[in-house]
N, C-alpha and C positions, 0 to 999 in steps of 0.2 A: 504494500500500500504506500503511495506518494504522499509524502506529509511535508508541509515547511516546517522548519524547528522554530523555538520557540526565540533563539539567535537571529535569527534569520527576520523574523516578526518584528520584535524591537528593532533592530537593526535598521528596518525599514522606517521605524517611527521618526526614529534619531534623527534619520536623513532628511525628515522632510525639516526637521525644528529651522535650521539654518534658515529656510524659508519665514517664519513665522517670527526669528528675530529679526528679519530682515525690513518687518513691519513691524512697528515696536506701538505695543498699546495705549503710548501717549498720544501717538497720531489719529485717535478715533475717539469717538467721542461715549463709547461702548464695548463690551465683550460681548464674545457670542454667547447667548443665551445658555448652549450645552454644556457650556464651561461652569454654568454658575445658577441654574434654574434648580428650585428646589425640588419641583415636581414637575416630570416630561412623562407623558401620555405620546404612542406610538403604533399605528394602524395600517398597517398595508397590504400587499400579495407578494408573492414569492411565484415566479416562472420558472419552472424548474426543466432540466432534461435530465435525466436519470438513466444509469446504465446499471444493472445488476449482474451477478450470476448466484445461484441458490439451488444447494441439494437437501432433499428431505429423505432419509435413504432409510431402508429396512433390513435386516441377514437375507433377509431370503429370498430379495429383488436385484436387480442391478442396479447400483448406483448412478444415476442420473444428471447430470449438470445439466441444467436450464437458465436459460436467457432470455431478457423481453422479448427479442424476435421471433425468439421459439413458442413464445406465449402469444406473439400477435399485439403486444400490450403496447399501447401510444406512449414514446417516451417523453413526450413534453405536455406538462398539467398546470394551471393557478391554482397556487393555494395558499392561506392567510397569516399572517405573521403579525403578533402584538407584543408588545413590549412596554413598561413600566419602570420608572426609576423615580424613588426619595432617596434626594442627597441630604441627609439628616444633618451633616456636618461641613465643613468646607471639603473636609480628605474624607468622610465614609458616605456610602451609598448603601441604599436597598435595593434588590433589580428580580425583576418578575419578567418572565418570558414565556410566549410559546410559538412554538415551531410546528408547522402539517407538511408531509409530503405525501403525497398520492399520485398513483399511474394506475392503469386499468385499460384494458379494451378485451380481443378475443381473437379467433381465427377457427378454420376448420386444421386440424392437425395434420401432419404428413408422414407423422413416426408415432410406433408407440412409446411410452415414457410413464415415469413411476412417480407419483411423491407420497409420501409420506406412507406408503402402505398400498395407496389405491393405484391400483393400475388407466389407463389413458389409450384406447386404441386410437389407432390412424385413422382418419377419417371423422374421431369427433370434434364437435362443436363445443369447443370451450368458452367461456368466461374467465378471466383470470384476476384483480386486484391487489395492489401491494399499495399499503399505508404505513408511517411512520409517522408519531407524536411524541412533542419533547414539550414536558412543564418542567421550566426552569427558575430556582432561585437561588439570590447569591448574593454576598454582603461584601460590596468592595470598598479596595480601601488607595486613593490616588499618595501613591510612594515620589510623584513628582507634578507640583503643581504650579503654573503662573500665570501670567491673566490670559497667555492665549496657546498654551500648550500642559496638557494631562496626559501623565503617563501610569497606570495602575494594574490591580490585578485581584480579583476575587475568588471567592470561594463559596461552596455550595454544597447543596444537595438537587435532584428531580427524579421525575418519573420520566418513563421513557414506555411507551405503547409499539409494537411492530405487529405487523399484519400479512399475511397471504393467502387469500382464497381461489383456490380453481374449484370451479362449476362446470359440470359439464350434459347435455341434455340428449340424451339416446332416446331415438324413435324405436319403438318395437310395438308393431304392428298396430300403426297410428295410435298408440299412446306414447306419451314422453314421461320419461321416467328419470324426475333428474338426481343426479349423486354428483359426489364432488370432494373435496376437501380442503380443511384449515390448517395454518399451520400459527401459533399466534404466540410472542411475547409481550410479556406487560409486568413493570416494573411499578410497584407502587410505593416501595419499602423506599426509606430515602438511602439514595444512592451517591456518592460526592460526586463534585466536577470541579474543573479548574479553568480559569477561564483570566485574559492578559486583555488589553485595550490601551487604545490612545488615541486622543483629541485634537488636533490641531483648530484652531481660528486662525481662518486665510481673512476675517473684516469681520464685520460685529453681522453679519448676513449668513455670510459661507462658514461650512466648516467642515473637517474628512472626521469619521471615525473609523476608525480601524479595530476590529475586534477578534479573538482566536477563543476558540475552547476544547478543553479535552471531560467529554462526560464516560463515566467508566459505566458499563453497562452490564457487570459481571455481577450475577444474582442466584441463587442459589443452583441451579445443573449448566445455567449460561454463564459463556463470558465472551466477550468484545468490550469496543469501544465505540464513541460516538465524535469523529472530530469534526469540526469546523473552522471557517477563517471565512472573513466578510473584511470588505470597505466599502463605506457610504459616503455621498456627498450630500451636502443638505444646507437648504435657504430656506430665510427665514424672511417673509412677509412682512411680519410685524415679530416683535420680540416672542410673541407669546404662540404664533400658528407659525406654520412654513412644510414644505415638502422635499422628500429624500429619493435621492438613485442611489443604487449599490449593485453589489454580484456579490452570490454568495458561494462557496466550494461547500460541500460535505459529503463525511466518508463515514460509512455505519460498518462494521465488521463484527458479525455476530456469528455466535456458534453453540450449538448442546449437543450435548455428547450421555445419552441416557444407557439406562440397563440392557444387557441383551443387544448391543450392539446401533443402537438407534443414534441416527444423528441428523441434526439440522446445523448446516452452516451456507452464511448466506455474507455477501459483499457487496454492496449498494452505494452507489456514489450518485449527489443531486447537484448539478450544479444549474445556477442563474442567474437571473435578474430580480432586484425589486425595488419596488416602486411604493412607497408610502405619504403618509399626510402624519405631522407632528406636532403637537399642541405640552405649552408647559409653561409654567409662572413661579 
């Protein structure tokens, strides 16, 4: 799995600073809002393209790798992203997030193939769906702060939901008789995470945020990880509304390994675009 390190991330922050002293906060007659708003309210979509691959395997089947395309499943989906932050302090924060990915479509199959136990011949008519859900919260704390550059790093707990259904609808003798199968993680136990950012103010308007996280996804028979890295851009209207561009990477590495031989492991990468509206005071 392709990761940037966490060197690599700052490193990046640092580079921009030179810029932001290069406009020195005397010259304005304001800060950007992100840098200093007690409460930021954050609503938008996430356009995702998604690549997986994911076996669900049994002893007494052949083990199977499947792929969207082999599933038929459209890899580009909107879905919604919201986000919350009280900065209770000058340097600590509250921060509330959630994260949706979803893809789904179908196809008529061309092979047969196995998951989780049920068998799939050629020739059926599948449905297929994969979802992923991250409730995130995290209490950071700005380790470098000035009126137009923050650099910090939090900690956390979340839940984390994964999802995959094939459905599939056999005709025998003009009745349909549909079967199918699930395969589902869902973390509700708090789970840590870790999680780096930094702010730039390019004028009391504009501003980049730059963000990375690593949420551990390993829960009782599971284990993987959940990473990400995002930068936004974002103006501000008036101090208190304004709207954000970004792109986001994430990389889900998941795996169960049960009794008797049974295993689900699965590798899902969403990247994209998104687009939000952001209100704070």
């Amino acid at each position: 799995m392709k990761k940037l390190s966490t060197p690599v991330i700052l490193g990046g922050i640092l580079l921009l600073s030179p810029l932001a002293w290069g406009s020195q906060p005397g010259d304005r007659d304001e800060v950007h809002p992100l840098l200093e708003d007690k409460f930021t309210f954050r609503a938008g979509a996430l356009r995702n393209k998604a690549e997986a691959t994911f076996i669900a395997s049994r002893p007494i089947l052949p083990e199977t790798e499947l792929t969207l395309n082999t599933l038929g499943i459209n890899q580009t989906k909107t879905t919604g992203w919201l986000a919350f932050s009280w900065r209770f302090s000058e340097r600590w924060a509250l921060n509330l997030s959630y994260n949706a990915f979803a893809v789904e479509g179908g196809r008529i199959v061309d092979k047969d193939f196995n998951f989780d136990g049920v068998q799939f011949a050629a020739g059926a008519d599948i449905d297929t769906s994969l979802r992923a859900d991250a409730w995130v919260a995290d209490v950071s704390y700005s380790f470098y702060k000035s009126r137009n550059l923050e650099i910090g790093a939090g900690l956390g707990l979340h839940a984390f939901d994964f999802r995959t259904d094939i459905d599939t609808v056999p005709f025998i003798n003009e009745n349909s008789v549909e079967r199918g199968t699930k395969s589902n993680y869902e973390v509700i136990a708090p789970v840590p995470n870790l999680r780096l950012y930094g702010r730039l103010a390019l004028s009391n308007r504009t501003a980049i945020d730059i963000e990375s996280g690593l949420l551990s996804l390993s829960y009782d028979e599971w284990s993987g990880e959940f990473f990400y890295i995002s930068s936004r851009l974002e103006y501000r209207f008036k101090n208190s509304i304004g709207v954000g561009i970004g792109y986001q990477l994430t990389d889900i590495d998941l795996e169960e390994a049960r009794d008797f031989g049974r295993r689900h492991v699965y590798d899902v990468k969403f990247n994209g675009t998104m687009l939000y509206m952001t209100y704070s005071y």
